[in-house]
N, C-alpha and C positions, 0 to 999 in steps of 0.2 A: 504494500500500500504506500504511495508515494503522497507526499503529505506536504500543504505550503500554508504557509503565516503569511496573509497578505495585507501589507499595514506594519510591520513590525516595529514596534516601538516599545514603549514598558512592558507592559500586559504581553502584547505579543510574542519576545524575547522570552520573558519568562514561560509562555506555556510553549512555548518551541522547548525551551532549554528541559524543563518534566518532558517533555516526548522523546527529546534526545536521551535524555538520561534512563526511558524505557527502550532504547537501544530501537526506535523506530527512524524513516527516512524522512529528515524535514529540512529543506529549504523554506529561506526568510527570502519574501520578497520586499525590500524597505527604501528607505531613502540611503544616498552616496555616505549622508554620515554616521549612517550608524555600520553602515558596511567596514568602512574607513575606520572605524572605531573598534570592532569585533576586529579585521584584518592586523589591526595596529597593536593588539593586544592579543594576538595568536588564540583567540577564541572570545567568548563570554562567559562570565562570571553569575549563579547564582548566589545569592544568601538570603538568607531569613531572620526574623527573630529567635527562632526556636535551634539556630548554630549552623544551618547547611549553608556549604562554603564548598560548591562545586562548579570547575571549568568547562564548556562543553564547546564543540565547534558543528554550525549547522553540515549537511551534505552542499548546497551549495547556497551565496548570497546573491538574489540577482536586483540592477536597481531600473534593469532595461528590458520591457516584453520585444523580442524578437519571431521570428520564422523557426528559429534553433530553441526557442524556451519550451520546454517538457509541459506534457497536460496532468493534470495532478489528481488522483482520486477522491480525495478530503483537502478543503479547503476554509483554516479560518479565517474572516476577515476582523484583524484588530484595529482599524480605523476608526477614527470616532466619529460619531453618529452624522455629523455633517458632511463629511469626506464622504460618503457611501453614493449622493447621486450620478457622478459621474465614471462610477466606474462598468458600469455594466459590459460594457465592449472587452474591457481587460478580463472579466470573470467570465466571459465566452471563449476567450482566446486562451484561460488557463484550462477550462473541464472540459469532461467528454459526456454524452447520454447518462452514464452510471455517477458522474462525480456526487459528491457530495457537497455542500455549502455553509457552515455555518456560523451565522452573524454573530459577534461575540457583545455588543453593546450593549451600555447600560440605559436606560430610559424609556421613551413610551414613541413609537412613530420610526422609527426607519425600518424594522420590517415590513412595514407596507409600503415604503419607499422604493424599498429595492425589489418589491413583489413587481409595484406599479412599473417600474422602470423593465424587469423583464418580460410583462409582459406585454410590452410592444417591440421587444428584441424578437428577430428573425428565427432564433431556433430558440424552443425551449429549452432552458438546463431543467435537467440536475435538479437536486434534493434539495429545497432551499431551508432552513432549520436555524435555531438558538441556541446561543450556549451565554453564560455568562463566566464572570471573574469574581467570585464573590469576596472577595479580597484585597489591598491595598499593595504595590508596587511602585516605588520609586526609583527613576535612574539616578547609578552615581557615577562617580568617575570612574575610568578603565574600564569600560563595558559592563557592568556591573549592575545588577537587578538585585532590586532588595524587598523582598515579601514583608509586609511590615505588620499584618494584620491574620487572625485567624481562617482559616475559610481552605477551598477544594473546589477545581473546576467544574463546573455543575452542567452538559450538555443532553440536549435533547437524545433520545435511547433511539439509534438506529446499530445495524450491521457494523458502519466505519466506527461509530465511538463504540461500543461492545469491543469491538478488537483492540482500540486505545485502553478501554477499562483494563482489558485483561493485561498488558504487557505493563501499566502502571503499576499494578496489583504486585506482577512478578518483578517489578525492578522496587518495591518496598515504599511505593507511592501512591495516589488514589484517587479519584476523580466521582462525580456524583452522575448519574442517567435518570432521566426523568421522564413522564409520557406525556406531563401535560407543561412545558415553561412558560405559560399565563402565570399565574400565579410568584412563578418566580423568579419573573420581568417585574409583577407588582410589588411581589411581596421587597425586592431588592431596592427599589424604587425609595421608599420608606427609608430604608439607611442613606440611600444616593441624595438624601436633602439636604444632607451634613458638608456636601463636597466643596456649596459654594462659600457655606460658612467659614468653614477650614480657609478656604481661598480669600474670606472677606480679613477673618483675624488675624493670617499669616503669621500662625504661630504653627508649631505638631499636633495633630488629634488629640492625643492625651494631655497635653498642656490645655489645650483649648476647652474641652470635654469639662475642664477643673473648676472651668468657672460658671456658677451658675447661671450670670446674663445671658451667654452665649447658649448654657443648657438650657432655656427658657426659650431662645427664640426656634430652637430645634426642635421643639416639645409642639410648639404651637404648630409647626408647617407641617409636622407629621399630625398633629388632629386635623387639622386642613384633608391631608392626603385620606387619613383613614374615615372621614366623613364623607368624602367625593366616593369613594369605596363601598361607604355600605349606601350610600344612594343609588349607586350605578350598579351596584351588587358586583363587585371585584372581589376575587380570593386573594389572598395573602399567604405566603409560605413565612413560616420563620426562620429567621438567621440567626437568633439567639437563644438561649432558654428560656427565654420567655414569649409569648406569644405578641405579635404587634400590637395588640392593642395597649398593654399595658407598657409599651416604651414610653410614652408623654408622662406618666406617673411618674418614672423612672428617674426618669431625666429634671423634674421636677422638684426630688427630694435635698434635702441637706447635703452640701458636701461631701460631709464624712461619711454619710451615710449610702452618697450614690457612689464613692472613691471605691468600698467595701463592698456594694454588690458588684457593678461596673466590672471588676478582676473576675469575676465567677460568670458574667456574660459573655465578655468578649473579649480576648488577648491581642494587646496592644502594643506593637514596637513605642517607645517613648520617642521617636524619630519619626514615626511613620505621616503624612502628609497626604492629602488628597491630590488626583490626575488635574482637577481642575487650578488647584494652586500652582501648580507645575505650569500649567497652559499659560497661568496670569504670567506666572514668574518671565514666560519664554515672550508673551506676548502676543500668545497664539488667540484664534478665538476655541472659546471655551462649549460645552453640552447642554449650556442652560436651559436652549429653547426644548430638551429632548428629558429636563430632567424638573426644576421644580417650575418653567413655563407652561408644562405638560402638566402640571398639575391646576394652575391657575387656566390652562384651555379646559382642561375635563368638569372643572368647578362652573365654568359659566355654562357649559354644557347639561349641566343637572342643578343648575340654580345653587352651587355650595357657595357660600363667600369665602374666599382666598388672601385675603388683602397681607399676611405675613409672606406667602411665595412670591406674591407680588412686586410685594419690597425687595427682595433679596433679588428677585428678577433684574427688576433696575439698580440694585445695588453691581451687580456681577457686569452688567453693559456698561456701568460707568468707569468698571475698574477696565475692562476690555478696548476705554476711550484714553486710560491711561489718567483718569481722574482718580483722586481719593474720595476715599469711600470711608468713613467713621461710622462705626458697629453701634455707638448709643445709637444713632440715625433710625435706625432699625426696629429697637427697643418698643 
């Protein structure tokens, strides 16, 4: 099974580098510098919070589709969710009838993007399917991917991932199949409110997490999200031991007393950093419209008021215009 990461970037490197590491076939297809970067650095580097400090080098890096570029049986795309509509033509040129496709993005709306976009393409592909990342990655220097947050990649259960399960299994790693990822596009959705806040306070998850202003306006956008939910009757998976509803409590109490469940929820590199801070950092534009926007379009959709996703909506466009942005603002 010949296998490509299309998009390669954080997330993407990292689940190339678990697939390498199950000793399966995967080419990154990425940009010139991260090519340049893995090349320059005789591979890529995993690690984690939890000690894993593994080198891996893909089968090959390409940054150019040619005549000569190989068609691939499994295919995921790590780009983020804006990057997806103009690829369509390139993800015809990579599969064949049997490939597989699956969208790795977090948020609500590009898999109907890339459905709408195929189909007015000339041949149908291919399996088109979801997977998520349900976990935290940051690049550092020398090639280097850092897992910062607890979690296991969680993809839709066909044939191609069943054969990933199993050779993760036998290299002492693991991965989650699922039959329905509604639910765990929603349910993920719910943590993914935190990403622009981390980006607004520009501090690490766990420093940020510490203070309660900031825990208070995460509390609120997730009631937001889980009342647009039970109007529109959306499932919810859970990511933590506790069920979503009761995060907003959570996240509400004392201090010392959310520092003390918080450790028994979810394991937290004290470094770790949301993708969307990254993006601000680099300048990039950011998920917003696919992540708490998506929550204020679903809200006026079914009459919820949203006015906290809202804020932070324009809070994140303004940091994106390269304006500051002050978090009481928000309050």
């Amino acid at each position: 099974m010949k296998i490509a990461i299309f998009g390669a970037g954080s997330t993407g490197c990292y689940l190339a580098g678990e697939l390498l590491m199950a000793k399966l076939d995967v080419s990154l297809i990425c940009r010139e510098r991260i090519k340049r970067s893995i090349i320059d650095n005789q591979g890529f580097t995993l690690t984690s919070y939890q000690g894993l400090h593994q080198k891996v080098m893909p089968n090959a890096l390409i940054t150019e589709l040619d005549a000569d570029t190989p068609r691939f049986d499994l295919i995921f795309v790590t780009l983020k969710c804006h990057q997806l509509s103009n690829i369509t033509e390139q993800l015809l040129q990579l599969t064949h009838q049997q490939s597989t496709i699956v969208l790795m993005q977090n948020g609500l709306g590009s898999l109907d993007e890339v459905k709408q976009a195929f189909a007015n393409a000339p041949a149908q592909p291919r399996l088109l399917l979801q997977g998520i990342t349900p976990f935290n990655v940051l690049q550092k220097e020398h090639a280097t991917f850092h897992k910062g947050t607890e979690g296991q990649f969680t993809f839709a259960n066909t044939p191609h991932t069943q054969t990933i399960q199993q050779a993760m299994l036998s290299a002492g790693l693991s991965c989650t199949l699922v039959e329905d990822m509604a639910p765990i596009i929603y349910g993920k959705l719910l943590l993914n409110l935190n990403n622009a806040l981390n980006a607004i306070t520009d501090v690490p998850i766990k420093q940020q997490l510490s203070k309660k202003q900031t825990r208070k306006l995460l509390s609120l956008a997730m009631k937001e999200w889980l009342s647009v939910c039970k109007k529109a009757q959306l499932p919810l998976a859970k990511f933590t031991m506790l069920k979503p509803q009761w995060l907003p409590l959570i996240l509400s109490l004392p201090d010392s007393l959310f520092t003390l469940l918080a450790k028994q929820m979810l394991d937290i590199d004290p470094q770790a950093r949301s993708s969307m801070w990254e993006d601000i950092q680099a300048k990039r534009k950011t998920e917003i419209d696919y992540l708490n926007q998506a929550v204020v379009k679903l809200g006026q959709q079914h009459q919820v008021a949203t006015p906290v996703n809202a804020a932070i909506v324009s809070a994140i466009k303004q940091l994106e215009q390269g304006q500051k942005v002050d978090i009481e603002s928000l309050a």
